[in-house]
C-alpha positions as CSV (number, residue, x, y, z in Angstrom):
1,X,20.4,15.9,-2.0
2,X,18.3,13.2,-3.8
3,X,18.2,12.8,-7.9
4,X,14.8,11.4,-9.0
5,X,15.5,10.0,-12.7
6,X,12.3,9.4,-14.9
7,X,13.2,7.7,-18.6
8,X,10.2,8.1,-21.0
9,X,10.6,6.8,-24.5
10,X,12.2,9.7,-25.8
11,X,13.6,12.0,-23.0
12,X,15.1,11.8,-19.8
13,X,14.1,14.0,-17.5
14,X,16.2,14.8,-13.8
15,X,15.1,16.4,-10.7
16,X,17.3,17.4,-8.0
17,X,15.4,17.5,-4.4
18,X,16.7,19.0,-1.0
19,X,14.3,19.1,1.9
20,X,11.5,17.7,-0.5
21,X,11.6,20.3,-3.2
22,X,13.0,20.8,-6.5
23,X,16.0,23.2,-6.7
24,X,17.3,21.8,-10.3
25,X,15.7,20.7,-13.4
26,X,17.1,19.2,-16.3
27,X,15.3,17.4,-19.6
28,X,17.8,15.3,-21.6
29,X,17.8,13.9,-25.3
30,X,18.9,10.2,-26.0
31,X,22.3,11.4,-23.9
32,X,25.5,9.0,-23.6
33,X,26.2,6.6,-20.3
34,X,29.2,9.1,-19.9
35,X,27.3,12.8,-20.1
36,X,24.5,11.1,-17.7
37,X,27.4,10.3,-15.5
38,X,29.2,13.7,-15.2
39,X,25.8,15.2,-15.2
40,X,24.9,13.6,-11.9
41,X,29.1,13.6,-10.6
42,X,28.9,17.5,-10.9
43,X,26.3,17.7,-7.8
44,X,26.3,16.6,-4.4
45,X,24.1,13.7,-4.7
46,X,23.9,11.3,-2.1
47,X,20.5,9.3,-2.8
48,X,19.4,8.3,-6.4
49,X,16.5,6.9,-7.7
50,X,15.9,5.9,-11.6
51,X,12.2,4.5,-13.3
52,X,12.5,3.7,-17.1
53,X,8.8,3.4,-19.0
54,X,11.5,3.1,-22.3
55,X,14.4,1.9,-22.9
56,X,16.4,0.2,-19.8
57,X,19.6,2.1,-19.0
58,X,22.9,0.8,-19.7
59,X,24.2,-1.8,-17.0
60,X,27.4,0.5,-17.2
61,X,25.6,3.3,-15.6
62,X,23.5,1.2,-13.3
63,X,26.4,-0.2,-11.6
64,X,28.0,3.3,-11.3
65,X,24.7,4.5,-9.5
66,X,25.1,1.5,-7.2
67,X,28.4,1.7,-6.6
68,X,28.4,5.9,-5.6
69,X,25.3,6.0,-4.4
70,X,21.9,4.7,-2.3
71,X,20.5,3.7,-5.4
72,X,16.8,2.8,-5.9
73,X,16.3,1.1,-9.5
74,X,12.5,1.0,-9.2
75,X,10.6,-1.7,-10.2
76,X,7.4,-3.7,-9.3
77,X,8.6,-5.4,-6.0
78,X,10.4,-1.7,-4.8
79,X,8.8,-0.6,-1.4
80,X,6.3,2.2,-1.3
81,X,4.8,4.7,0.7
82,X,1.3,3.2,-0.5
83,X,-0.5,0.1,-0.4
84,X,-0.9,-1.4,-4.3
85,X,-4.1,-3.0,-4.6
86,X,-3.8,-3.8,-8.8
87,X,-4.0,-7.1,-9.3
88,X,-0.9,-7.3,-11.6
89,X,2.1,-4.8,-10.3
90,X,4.2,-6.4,-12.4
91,X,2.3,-4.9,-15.6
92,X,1.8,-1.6,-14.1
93,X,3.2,1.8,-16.0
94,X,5.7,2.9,-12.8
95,X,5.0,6.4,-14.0
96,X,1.8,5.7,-13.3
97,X,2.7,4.2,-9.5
98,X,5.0,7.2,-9.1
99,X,2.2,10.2,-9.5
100,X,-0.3,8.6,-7.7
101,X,2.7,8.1,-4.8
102,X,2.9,11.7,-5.1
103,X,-0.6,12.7,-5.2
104,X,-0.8,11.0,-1.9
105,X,1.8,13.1,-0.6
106,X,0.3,16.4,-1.7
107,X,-2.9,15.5,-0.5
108,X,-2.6,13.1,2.5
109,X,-5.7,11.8,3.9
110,X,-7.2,12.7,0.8
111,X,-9.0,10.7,-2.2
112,X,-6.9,11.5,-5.5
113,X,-7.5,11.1,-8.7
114,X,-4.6,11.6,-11.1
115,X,-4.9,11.7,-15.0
116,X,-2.0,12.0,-17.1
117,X,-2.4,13.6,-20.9
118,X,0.4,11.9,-22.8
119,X,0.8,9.9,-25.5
120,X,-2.0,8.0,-23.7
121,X,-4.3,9.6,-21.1
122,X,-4.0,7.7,-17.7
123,X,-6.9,7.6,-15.1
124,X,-5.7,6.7,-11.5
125,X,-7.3,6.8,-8.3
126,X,-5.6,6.7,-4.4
127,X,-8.1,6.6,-1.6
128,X,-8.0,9.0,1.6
129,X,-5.9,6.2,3.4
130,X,-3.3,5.6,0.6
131,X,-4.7,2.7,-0.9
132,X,-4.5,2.7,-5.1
133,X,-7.5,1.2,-6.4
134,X,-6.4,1.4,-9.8
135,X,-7.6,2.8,-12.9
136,X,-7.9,2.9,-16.9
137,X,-6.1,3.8,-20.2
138,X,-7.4,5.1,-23.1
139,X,-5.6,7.3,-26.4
140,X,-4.1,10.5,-25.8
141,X,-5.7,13.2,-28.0
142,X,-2.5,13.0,-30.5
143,X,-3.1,9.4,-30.9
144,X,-6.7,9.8,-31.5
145,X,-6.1,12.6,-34.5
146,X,-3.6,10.3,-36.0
147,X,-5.4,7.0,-35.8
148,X,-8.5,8.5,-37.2
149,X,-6.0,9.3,-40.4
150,X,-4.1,6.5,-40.4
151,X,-7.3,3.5,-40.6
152,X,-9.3,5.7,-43.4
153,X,-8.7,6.4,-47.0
154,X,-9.6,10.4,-47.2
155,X,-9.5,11.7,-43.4
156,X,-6.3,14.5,-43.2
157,X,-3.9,14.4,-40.4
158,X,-4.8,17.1,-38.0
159,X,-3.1,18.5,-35.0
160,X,-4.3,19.8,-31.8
161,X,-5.5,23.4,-32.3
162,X,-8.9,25.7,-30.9
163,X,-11.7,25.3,-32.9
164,X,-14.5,28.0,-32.6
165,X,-17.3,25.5,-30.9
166,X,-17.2,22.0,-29.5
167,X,-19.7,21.0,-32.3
168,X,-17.7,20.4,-35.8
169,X,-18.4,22.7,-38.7
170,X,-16.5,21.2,-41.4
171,X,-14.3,17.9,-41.5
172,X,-10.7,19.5,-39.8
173,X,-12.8,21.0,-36.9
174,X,-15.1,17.5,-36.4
175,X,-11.6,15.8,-36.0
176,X,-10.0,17.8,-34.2
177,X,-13.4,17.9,-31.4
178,X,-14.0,14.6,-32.1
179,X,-10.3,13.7,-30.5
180,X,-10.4,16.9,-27.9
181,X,-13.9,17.6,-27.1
182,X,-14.1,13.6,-26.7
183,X,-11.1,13.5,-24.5
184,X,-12.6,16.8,-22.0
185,X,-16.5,14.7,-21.9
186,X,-14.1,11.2,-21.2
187,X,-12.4,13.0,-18.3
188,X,-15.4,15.0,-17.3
189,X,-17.3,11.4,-17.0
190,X,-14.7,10.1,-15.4
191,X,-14.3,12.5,-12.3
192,X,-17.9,12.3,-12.0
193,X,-18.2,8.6,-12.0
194,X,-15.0,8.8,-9.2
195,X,-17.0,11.8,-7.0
196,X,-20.1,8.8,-6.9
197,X,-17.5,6.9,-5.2
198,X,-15.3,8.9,-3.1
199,X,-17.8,11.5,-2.6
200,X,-14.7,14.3,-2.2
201,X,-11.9,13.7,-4.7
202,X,-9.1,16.3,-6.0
203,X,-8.0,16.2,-9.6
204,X,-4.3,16.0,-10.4
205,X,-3.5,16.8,-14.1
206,X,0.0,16.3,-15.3
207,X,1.7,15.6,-18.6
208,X,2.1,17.0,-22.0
209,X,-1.7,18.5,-23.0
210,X,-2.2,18.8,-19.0
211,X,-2.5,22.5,-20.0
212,X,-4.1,22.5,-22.9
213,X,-7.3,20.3,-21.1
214,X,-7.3,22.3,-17.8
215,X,-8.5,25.6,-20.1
216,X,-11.3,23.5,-20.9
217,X,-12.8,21.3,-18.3
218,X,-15.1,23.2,-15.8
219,X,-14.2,22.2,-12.6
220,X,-11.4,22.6,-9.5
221,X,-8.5,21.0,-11.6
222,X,-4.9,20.6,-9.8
223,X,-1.9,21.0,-12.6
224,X,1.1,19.7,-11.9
225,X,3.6,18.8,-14.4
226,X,6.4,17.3,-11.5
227,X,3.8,14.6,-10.0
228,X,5.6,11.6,-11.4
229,X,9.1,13.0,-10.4
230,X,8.0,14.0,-6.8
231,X,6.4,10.8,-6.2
232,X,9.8,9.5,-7.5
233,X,11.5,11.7,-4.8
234,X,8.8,10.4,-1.8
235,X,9.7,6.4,-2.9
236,X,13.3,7.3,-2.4
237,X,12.7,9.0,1.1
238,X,10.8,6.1,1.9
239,X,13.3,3.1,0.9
240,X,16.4,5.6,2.7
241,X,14.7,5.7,6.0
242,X,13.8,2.1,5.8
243,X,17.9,1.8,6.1
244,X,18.3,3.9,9.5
């Protein structure tokens, strides 16, 4: 059994993977070295792998991983499944490396673009022969609604919510489609500009307003809210066999 472990900057979320699918999932809050520990202790893990976009783990449970387990601690210079073709790895989000790993192993022989609506929204794109070309960053929709309060004087904080058409009819509905309506045209623009390039692309949507944007853009639209912790999964197969 594998455990892919993804650290974000306020969760940690686990996976447990036999035969290349998820059998357990767990989502844990700021936990202790030692619950982290039994956590894992309590299955019969034999391959680990761990990506931290936040806070590094404790050493304490690092050297426990390595000590147990194959242990993959993934970083920049970590083998992978795909050829990395951004010019500075070492700056790259490894979320970001890790859905676009497993885009490419949903859709082999396939050109992929992932977007992931978080806290920012993330544009990546894979070609048909695994090669990452890269991609762009720009404000999740939460980020958008609060900056737009935060650098004026009289704009309310708004959350994400419906409004009844995509053109604002009073100042709570223009922010809100000014942050969600210009978040769907961004990504619309974006998987148009890609289909130029690749000619035949999928579109992979995962994180939290994945759902919320797949309602409202009007195209073929892949959700998947386990792409970064099955490309997680797919870097540890790789680096195990690389062993036999």
């Amino acid at each position: 059994m594998n455990l892919a472990i993804d650290i974000g900057n306020t969760r940690w979320k686990l996976a447990w993977f036999e035969d290349g699918e998820i059998v357990e999932k767990q989502v844990l809050q700021d936990e202790s070295t030692e619950k982290i520990m039994k956590t894992v202790t309590n299955h019969n893990v034999e391959n680990i792998i761990l990506s931290s976009v936040g806070a590094i783990p404790k050493d304490q449970l690092l050297q426990y991983f390595d000590e147990n387990y194959y242990f993959v601690h993934l970083t920049a210079k970590t083998p992978i499944p795909i050829v990395n073709e951004y010019r500075t790895p070492e700056t790259l989000g490894l979320d970001r490396l890790a859905a676009v790993v497993g885009a490419h192993h949903l859709f082999p022989n396939e050109s992929n673009l992932v977007i992931d609506a978080g806290t920012c929204i993330t544009f990546d794109l894979i070609s048909a022969n695994g090669h990452y070309k890269g991609g762009n960053i720009s404000p999740g929709i939460s980020m958008r609604l609060e900056a737009m309060h935060y650098f004026t004087a009289k704009l309310p904080k708004m959350a994400i919510g419906e409004t009844e058409n995509w053109i604002g009819y009073d100042t709570s509905s223009a922010l809100k489609n000014g942050a969600q309506w210009g978040a769907i045209f961004e990504i619309e623009s974006f998987c148009n500009r890609s289909e130029q390039k690749f000619e035949s692309i999928n579109v992979i949507l995962t994180g939290g307003d994945a759902d919320f944007l797949a309602k409202k853009l009007k195209r073929k639209i892949f959700v998947n809210h386990d792409l970064v912790l099955s490309g997680l999964n797919k870097i540890l197969d790789y680096n195990a066999k690389q062993l036999e």
